[in-house]
C-alpha positions in Angstrom: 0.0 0.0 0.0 1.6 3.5 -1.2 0.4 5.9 1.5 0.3 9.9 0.2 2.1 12.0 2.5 0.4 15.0 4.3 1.7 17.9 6.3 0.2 17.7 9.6 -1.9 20.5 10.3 -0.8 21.2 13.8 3.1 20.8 15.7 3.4 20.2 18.8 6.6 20.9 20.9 7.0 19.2 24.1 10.5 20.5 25.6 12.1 18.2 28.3 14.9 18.0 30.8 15.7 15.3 33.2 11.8 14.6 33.3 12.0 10.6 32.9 8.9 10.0 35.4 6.6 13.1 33.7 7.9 12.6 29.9 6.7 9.5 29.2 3.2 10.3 30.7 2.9 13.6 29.0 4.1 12.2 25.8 1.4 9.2 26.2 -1.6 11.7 26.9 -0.4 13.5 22.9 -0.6 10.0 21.5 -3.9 9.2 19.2 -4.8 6.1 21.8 -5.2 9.1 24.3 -6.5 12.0 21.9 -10.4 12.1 20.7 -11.3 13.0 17.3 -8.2 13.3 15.6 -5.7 10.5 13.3 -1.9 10.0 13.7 -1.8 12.3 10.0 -3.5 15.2 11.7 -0.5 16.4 13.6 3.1 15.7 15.4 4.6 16.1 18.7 8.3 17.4 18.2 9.9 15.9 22.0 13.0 18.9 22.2 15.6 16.8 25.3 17.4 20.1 26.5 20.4 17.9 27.7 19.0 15.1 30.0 21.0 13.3 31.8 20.7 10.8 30.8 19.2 11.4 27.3 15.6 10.9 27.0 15.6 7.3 25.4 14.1 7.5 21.9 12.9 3.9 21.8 10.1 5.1 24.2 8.3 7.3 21.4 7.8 4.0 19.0 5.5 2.8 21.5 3.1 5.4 21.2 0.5 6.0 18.5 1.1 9.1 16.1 4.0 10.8 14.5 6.5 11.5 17.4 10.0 12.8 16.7 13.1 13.2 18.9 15.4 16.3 19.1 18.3 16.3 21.4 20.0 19.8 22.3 22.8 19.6 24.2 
């Protein structure tokens, strides 16, 4: 199946730092299995780690459901 892409209509920039309890949970509730009314195409959460110690692991945003990316700024 050949999916068109699409610019989500909405970005979302969650900024963390050293927040390994709370960023998982606040990523979680800007997932589609958390969000009403809305699909994974509609937007995308940009996850900014300001130099976490340690780093924010990036395998944790392939667990939840919509387009999640990881920026690490040191």
């Amino acid at each position: 199946m050949i999916r068109s892409w699409r610019r989500p209509q909405l970005s979302v920039v969650v900024v963390i730092h050293n927040m390994a309890r709370e960023a998982p949970r606040t990523l979680y509730s800007l997932s589609t299995r958390y969000q009403r009314g809305v699909q994974a195409h509609d937007y995308e959460v940009i996850v900014v780690d300001s130099g976490s110690t340690p780093a924010f692991p990036a395998n944790q945003l392939q667990d939840l459901a919509g387009q999640f990316r990881l920026l690490r700024v040191s």
